[in-house]
PyMOL Python script that loads the backbone (N, CA, C, O; Angstrom):
from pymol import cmd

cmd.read_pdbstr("""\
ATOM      1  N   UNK A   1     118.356 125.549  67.376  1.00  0.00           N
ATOM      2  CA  UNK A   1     118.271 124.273  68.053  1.00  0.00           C
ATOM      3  C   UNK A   1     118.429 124.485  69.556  1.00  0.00           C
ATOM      4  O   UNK A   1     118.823 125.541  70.052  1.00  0.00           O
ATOM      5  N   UNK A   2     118.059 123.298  70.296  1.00  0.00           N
ATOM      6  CA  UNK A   2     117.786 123.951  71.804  1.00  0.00           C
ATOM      7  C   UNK A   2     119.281 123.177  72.186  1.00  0.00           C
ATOM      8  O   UNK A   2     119.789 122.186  71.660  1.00  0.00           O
ATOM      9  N   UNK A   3     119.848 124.168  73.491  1.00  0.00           N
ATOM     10  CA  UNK A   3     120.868 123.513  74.060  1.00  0.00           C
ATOM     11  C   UNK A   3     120.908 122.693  74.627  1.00  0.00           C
ATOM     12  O   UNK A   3     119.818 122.593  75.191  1.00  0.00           O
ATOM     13  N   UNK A   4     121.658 121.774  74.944  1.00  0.00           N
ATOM     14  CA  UNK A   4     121.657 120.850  75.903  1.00  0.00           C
ATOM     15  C   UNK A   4     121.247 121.169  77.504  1.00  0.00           C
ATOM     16  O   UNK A   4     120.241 120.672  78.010  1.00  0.00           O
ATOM     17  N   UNK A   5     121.962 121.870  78.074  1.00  0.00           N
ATOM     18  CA  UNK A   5     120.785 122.559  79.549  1.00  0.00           C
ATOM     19  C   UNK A   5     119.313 122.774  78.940  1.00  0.00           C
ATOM     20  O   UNK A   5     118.444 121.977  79.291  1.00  0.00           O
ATOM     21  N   UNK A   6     119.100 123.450  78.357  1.00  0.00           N
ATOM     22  CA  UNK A   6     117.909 123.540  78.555  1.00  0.00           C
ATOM     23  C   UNK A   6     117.132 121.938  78.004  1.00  0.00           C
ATOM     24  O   UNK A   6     115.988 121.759  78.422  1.00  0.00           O
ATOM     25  N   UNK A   7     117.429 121.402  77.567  1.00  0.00           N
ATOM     26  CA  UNK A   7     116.813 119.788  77.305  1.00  0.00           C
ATOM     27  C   UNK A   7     116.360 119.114  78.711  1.00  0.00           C
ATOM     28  O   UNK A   7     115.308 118.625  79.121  1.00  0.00           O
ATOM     29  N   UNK A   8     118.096 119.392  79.438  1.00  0.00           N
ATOM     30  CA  UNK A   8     118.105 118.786  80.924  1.00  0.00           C
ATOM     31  C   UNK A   8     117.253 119.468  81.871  1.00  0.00           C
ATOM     32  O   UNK A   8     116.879 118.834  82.858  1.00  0.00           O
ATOM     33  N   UNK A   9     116.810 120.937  81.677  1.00  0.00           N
ATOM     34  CA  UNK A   9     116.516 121.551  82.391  1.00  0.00           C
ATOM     35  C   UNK A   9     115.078 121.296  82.260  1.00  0.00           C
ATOM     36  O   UNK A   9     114.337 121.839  83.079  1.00  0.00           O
ATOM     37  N   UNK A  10     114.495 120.427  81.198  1.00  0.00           N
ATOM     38  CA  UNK A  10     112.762 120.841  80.942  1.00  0.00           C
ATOM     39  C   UNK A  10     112.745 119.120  81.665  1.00  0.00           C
ATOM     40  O   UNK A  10     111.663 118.630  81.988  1.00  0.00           O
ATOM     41  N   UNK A  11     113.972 118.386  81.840  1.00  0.00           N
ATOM     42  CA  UNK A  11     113.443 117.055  81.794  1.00  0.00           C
ATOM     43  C   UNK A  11     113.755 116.623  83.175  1.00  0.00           C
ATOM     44  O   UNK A  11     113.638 115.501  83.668  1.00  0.00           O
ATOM     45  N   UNK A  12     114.231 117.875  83.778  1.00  0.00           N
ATOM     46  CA  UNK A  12     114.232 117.878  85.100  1.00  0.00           C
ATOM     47  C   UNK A  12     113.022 118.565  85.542  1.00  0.00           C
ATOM     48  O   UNK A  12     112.502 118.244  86.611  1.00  0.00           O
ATOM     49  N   UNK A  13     112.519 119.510  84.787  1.00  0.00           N
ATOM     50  CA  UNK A  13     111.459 119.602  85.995  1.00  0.00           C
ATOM     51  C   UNK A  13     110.183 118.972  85.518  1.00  0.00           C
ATOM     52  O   UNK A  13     109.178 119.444  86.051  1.00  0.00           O
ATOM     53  N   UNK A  14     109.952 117.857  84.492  1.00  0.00           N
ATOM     54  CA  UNK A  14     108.938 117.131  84.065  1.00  0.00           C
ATOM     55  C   UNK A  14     109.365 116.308  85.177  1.00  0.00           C
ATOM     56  O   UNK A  14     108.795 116.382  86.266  1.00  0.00           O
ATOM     57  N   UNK A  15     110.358 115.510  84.957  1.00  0.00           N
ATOM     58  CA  UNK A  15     110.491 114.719  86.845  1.00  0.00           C
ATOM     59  C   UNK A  15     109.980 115.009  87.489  1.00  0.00           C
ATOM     60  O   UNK A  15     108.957 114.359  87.701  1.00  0.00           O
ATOM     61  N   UNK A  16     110.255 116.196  88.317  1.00  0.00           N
ATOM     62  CA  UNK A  16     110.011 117.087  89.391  1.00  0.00           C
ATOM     63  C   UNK A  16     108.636 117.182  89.587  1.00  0.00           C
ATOM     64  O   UNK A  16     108.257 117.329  90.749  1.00  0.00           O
ATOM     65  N   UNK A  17     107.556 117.113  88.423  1.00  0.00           N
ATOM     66  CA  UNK A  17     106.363 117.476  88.531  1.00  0.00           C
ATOM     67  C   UNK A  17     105.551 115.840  88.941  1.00  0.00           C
ATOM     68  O   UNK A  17     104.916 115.458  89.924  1.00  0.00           O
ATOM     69  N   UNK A  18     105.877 115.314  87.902  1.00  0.00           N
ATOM     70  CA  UNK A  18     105.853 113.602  88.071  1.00  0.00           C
ATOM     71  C   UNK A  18     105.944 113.001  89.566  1.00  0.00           C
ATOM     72  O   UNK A  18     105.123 112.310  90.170  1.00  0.00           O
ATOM     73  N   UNK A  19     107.257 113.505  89.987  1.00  0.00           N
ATOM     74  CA  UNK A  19     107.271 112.965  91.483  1.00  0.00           C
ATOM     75  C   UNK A  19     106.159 113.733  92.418  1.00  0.00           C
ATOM     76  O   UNK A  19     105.415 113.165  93.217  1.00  0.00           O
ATOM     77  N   UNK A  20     106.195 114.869  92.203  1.00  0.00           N
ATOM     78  CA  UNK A  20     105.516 115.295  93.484  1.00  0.00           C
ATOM     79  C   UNK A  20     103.766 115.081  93.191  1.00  0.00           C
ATOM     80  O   UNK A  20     102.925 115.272  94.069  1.00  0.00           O
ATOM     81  N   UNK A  21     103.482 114.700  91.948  1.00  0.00           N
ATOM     82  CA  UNK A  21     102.063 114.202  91.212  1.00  0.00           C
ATOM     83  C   UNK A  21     101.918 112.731  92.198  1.00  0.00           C
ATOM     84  O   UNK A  21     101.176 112.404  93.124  1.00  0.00           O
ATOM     85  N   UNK A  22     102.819 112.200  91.604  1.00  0.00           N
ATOM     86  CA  UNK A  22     103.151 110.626  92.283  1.00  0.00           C
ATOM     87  C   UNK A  22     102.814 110.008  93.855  1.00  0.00           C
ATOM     88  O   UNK A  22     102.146 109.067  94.284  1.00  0.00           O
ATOM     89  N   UNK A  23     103.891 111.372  94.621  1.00  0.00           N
ATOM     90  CA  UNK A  23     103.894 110.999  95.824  1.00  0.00           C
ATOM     91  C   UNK A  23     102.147 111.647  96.316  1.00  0.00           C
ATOM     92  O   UNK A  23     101.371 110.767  96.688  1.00  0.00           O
ATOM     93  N   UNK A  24     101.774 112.661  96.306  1.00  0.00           N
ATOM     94  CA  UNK A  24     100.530 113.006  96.642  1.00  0.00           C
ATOM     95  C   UNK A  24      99.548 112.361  96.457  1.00  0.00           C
ATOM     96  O   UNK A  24      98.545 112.705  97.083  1.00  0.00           O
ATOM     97  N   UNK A  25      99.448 111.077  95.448  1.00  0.00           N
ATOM     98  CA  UNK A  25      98.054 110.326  95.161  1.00  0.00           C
ATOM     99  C   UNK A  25      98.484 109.256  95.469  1.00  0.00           C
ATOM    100  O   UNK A  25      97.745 108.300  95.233  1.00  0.00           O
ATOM    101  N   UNK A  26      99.851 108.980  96.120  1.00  0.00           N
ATOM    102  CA  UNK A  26      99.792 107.215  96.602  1.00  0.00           C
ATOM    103  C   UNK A  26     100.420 107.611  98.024  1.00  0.00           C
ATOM    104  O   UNK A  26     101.624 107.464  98.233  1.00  0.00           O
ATOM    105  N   UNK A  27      99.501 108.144  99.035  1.00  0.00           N
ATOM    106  CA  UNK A  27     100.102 108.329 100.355  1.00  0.00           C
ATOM    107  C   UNK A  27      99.565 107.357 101.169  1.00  0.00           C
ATOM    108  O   UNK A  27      99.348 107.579 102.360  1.00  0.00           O
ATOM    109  N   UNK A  28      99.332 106.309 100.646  1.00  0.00           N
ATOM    110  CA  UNK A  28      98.749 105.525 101.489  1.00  0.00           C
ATOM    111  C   UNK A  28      97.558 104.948 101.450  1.00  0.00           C
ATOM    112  O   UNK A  28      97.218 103.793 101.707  1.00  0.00           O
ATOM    113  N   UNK A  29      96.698 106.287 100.946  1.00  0.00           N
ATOM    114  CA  UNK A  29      95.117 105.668 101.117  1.00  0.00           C
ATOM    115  C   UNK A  29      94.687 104.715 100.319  1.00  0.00           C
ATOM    116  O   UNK A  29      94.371 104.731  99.130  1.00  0.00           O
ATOM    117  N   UNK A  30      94.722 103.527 101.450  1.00  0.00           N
ATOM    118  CA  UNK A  30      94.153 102.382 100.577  1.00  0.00           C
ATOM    119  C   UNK A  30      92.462 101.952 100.750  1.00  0.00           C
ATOM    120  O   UNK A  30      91.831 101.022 100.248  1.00  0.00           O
ATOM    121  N   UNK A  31      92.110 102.871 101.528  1.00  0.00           N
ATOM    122  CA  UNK A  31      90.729 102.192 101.769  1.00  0.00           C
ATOM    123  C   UNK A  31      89.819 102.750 100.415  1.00  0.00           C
ATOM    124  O   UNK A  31      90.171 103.838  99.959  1.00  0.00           O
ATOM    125  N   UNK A  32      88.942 102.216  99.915  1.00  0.00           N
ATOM    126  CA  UNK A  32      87.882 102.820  98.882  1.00  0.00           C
ATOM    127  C   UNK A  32      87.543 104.322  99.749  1.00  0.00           C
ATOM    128  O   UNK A  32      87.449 104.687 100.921  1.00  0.00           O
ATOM    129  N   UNK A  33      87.420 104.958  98.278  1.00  0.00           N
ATOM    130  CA  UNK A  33      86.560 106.269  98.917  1.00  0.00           C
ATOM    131  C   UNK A  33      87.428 107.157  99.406  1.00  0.00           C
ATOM    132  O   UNK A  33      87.104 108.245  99.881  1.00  0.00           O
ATOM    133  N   UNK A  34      88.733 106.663  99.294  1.00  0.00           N
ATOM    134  CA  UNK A  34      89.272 107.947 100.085  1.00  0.00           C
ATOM    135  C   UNK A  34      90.401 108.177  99.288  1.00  0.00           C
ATOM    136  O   UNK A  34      90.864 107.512  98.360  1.00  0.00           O
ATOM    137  N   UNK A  35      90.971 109.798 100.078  1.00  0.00           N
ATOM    138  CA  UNK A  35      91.553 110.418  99.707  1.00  0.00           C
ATOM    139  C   UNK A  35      92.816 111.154  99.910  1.00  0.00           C
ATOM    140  O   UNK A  35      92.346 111.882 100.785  1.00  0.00           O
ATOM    141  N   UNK A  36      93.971 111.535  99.816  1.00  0.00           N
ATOM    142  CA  UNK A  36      94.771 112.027 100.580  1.00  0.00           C
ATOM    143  C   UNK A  36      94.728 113.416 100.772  1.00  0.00           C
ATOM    144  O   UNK A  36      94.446 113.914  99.683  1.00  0.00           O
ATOM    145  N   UNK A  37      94.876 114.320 101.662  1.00  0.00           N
ATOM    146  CA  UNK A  37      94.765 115.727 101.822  1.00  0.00           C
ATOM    147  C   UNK A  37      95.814 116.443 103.012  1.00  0.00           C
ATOM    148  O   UNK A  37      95.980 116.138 104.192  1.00  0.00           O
ATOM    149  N   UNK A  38      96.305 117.293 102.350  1.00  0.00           N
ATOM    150  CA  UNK A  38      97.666 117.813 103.209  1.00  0.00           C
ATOM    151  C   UNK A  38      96.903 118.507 104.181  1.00  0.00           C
ATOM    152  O   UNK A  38      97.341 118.436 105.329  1.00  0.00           O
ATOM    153  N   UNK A  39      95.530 119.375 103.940  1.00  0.00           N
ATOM    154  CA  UNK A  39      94.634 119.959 105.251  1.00  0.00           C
ATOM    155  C   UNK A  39      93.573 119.754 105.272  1.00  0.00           C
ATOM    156  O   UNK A  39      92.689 120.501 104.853  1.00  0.00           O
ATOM    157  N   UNK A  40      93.423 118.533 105.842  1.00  0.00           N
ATOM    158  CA  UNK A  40      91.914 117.853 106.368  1.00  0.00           C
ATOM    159  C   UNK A  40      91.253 118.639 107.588  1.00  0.00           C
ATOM    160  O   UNK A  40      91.635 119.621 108.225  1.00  0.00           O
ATOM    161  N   UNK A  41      90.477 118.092 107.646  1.00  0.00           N
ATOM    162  CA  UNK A  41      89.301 118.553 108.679  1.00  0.00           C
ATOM    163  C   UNK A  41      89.915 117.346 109.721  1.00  0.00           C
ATOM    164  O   UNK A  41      89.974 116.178 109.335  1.00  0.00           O
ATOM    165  N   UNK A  42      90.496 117.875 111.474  1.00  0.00           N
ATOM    166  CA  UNK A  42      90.369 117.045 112.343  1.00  0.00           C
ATOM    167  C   UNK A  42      89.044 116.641 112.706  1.00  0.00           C
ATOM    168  O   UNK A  42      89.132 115.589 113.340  1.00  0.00           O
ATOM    169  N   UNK A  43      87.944 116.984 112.592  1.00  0.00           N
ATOM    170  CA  UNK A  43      86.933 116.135 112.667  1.00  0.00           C
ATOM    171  C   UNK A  43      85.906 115.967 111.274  1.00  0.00           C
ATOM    172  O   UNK A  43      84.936 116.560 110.802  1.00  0.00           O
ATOM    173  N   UNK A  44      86.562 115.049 111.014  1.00  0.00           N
ATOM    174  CA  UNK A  44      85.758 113.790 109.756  1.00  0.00           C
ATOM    175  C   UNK A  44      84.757 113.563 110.307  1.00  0.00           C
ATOM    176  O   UNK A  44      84.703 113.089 111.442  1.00  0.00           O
ATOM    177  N   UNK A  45      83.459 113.955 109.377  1.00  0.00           N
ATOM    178  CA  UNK A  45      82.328 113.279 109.547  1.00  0.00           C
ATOM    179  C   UNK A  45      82.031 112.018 109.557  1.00  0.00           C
ATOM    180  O   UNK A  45      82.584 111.326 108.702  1.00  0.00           O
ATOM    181  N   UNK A  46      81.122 111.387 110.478  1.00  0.00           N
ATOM    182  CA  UNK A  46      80.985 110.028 110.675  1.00  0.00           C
ATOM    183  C   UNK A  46      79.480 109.913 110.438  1.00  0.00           C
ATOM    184  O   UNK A  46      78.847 110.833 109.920  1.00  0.00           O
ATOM    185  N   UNK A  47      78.783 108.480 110.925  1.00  0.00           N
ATOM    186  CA  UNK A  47      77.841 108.103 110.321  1.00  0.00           C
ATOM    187  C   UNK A  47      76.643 108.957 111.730  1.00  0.00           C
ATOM    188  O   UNK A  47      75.413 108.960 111.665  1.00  0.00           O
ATOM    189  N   UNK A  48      77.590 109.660 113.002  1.00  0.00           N
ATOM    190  CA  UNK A  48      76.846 110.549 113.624  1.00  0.00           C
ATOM    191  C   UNK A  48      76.750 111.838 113.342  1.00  0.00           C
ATOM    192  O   UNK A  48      75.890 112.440 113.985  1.00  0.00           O
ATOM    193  N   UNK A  49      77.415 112.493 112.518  1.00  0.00           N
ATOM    194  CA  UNK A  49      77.280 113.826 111.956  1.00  0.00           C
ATOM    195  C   UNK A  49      79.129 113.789 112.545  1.00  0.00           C
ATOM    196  O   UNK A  49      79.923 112.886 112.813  1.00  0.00           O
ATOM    197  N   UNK A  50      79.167 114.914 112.538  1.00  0.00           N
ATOM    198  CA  UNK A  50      80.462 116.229 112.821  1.00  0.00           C
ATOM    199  C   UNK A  50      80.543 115.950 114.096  1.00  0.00           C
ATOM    200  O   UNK A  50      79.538 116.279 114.727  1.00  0.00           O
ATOM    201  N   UNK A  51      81.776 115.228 114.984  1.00  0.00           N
ATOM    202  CA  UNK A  51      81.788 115.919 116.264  1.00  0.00           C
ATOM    203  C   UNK A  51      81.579 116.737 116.857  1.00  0.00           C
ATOM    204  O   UNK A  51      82.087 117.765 116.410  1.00  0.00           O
ATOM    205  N   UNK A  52      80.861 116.899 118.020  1.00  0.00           N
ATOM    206  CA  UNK A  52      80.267 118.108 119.071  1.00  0.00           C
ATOM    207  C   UNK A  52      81.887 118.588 119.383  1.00  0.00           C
ATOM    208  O   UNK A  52      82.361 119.191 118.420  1.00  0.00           O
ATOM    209  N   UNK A  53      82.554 118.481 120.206  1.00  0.00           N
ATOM    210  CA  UNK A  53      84.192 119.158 120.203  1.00  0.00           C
ATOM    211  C   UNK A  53      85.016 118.820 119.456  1.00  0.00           C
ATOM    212  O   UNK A  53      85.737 117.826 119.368  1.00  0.00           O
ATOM    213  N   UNK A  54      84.837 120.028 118.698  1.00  0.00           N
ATOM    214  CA  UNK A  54      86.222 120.137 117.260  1.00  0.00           C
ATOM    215  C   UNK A  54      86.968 121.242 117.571  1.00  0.00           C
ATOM    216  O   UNK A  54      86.539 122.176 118.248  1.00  0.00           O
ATOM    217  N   UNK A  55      88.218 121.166 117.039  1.00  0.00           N
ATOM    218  CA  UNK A  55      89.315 122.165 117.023  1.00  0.00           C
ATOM    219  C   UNK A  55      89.565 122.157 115.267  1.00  0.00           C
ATOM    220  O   UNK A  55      90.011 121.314 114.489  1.00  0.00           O
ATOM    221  N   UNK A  56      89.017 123.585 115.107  1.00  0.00           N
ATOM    222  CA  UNK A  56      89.473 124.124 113.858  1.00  0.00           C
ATOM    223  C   UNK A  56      90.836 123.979 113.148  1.00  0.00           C
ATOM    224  O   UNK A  56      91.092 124.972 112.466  1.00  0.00           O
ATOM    225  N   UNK A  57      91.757 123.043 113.121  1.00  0.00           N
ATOM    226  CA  UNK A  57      93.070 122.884 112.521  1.00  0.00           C
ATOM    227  C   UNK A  57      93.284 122.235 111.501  1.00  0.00           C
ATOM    228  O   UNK A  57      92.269 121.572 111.289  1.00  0.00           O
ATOM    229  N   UNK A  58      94.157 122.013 110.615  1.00  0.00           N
ATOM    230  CA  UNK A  58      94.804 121.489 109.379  1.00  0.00           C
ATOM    231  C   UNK A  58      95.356 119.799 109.700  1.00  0.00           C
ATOM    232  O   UNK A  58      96.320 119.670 110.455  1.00  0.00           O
ATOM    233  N   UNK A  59      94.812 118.756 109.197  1.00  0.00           N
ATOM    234  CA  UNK A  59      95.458 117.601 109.657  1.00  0.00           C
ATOM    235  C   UNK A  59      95.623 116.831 108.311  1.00  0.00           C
ATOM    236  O   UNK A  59      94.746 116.891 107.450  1.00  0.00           O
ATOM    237  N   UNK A  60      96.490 116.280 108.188  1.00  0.00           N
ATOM    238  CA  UNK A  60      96.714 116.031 106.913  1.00  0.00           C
ATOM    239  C   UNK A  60      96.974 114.056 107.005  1.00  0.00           C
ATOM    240  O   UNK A  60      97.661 113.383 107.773  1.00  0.00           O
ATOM    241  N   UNK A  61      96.004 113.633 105.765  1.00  0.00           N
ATOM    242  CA  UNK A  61      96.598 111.972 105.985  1.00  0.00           C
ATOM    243  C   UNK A  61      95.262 112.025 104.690  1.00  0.00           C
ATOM    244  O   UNK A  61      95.048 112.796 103.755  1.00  0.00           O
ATOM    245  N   UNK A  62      94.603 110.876 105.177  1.00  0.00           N
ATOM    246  CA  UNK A  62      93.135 110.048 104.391  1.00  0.00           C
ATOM    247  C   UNK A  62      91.850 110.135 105.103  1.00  0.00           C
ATOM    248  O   UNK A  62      91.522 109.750 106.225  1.00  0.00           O
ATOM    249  N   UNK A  63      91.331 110.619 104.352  1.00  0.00           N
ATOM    250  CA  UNK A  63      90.046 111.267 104.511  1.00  0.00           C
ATOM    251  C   UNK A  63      88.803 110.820 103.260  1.00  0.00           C
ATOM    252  O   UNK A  63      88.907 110.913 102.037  1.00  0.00           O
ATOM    253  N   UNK A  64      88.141 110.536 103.728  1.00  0.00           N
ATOM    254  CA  UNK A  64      86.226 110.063 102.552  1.00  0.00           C
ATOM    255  C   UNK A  64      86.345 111.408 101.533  1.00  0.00           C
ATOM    256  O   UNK A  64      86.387 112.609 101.797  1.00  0.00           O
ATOM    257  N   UNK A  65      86.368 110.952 100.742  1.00  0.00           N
ATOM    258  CA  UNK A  65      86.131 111.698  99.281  1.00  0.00           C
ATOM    259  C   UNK A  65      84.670 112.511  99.517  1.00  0.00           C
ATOM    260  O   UNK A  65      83.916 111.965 100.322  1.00  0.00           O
ATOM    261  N   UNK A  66      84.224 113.686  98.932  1.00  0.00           N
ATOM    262  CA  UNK A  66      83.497 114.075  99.293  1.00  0.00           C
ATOM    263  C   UNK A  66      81.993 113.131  98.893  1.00  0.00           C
ATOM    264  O   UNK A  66      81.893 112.317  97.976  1.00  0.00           O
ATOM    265  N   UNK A  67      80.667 113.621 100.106  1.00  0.00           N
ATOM    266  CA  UNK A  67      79.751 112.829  99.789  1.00  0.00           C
ATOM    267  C   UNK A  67      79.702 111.228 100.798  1.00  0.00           C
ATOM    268  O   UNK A  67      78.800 110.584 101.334  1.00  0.00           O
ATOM    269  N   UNK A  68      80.857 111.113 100.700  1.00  0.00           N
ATOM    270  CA  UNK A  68      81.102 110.035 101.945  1.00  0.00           C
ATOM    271  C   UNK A  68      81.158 110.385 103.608  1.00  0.00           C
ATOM    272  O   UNK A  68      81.577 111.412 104.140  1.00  0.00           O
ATOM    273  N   UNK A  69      80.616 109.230 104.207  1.00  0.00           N
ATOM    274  CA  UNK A  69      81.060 109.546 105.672  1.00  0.00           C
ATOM    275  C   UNK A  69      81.979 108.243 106.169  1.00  0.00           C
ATOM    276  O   UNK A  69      82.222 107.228 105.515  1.00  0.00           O
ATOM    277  N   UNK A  70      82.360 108.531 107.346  1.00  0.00           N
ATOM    278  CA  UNK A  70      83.129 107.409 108.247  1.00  0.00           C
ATOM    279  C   UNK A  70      82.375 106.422 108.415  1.00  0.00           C
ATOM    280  O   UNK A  70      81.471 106.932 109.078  1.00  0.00           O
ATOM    281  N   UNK A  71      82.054 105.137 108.250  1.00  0.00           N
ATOM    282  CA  UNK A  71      81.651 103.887 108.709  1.00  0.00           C
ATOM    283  C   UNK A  71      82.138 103.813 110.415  1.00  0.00           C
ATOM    284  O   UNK A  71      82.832 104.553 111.112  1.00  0.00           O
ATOM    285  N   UNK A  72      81.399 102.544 110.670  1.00  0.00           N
ATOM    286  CA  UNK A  72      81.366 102.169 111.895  1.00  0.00           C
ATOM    287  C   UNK A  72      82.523 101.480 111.935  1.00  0.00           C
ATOM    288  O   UNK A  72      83.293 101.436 112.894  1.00  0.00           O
ATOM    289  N   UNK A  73      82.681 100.799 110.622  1.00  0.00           N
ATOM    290  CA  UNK A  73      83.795  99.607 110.641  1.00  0.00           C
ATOM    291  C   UNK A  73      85.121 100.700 110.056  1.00  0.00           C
ATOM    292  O   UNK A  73      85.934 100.111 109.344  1.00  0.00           O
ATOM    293  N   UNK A  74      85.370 102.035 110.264  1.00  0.00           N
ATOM    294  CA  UNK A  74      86.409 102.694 109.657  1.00  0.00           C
ATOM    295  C   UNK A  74      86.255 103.298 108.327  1.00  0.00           C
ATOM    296  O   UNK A  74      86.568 104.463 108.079  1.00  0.00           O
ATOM    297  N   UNK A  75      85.644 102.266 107.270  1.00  0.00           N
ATOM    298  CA  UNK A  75      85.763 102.517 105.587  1.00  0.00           C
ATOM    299  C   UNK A  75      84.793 103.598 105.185  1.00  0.00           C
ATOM    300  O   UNK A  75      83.851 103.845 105.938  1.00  0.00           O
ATOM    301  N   UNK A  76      84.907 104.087 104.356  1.00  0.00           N
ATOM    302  CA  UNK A  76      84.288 105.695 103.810  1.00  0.00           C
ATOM    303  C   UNK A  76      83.043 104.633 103.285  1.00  0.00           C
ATOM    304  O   UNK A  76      83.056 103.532 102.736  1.00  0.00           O
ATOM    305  N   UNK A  77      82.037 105.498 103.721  1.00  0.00           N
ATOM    306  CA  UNK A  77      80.477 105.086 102.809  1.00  0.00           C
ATOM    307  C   UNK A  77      79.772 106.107 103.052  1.00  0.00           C
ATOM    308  O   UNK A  77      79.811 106.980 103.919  1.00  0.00           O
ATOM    309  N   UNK A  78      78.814 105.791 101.770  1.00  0.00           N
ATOM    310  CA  UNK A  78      77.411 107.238 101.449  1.00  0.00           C
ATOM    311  C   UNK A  78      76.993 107.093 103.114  1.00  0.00           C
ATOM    312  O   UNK A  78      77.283 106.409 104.096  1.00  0.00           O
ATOM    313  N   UNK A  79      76.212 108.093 102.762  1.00  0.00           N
ATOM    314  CA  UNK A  79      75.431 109.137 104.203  1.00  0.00           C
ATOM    315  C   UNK A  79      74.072 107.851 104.607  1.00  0.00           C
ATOM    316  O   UNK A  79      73.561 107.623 105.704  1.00  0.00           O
ATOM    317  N   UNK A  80      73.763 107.137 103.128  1.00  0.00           N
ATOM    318  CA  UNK A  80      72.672 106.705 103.300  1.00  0.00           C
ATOM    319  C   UNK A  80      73.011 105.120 103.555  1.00  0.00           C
ATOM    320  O   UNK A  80      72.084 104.311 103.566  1.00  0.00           O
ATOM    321  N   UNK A  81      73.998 104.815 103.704  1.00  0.00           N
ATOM    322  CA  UNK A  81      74.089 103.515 104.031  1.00  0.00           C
ATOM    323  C   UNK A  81      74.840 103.117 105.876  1.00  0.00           C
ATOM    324  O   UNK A  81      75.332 102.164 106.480  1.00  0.00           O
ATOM    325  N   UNK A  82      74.515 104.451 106.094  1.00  0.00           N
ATOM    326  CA  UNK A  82      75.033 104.247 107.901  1.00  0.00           C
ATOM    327  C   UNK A  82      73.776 103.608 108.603  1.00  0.00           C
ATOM    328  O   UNK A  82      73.806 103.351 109.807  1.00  0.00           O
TER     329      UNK A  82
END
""", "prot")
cmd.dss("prot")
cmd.show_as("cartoon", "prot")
cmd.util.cbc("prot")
cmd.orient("prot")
């Protein structure tokens, strides 16, 4: 029979997994289409392509799911509706 630690110990880290599942898919992004990502692209494509001056770095927040671009009005939409 299993001990008691180890009961606590599996039901602690089913928590553990739960929370950090949890917190990563509700960071905020409320707009359709998007997504949360700990290393985004500082330049998000928009409905003009890729910014001409980008800096190659890690930026992390909400970002268009792939297939999407930036709208004019902010909200993630297909390539073909800019």
């Amino acid at each position: 029979m299993y001990s008691i630690k180890a009961i606590f110990a599996l039901v602690f880290v089913c928590l553990m997994i739960f929370e950090v599942h949890s917190a990563a898919t509700s960071r905020g992004c409320s707009q359709p289409f998007e997504e949360y990502n700990s290393c985004g692209s500082a330049c998000e494509e928009n409905c003009s392509g890729v910014p001409q001056a980008c800096i190659l770095v890690c930026k992390q927040g909400c970002f268009c799911r792939h297939g999407y671009v930036r709208g004019s009005n902010g909200n993630c939409i297909q390539h073909s509706e800019c």
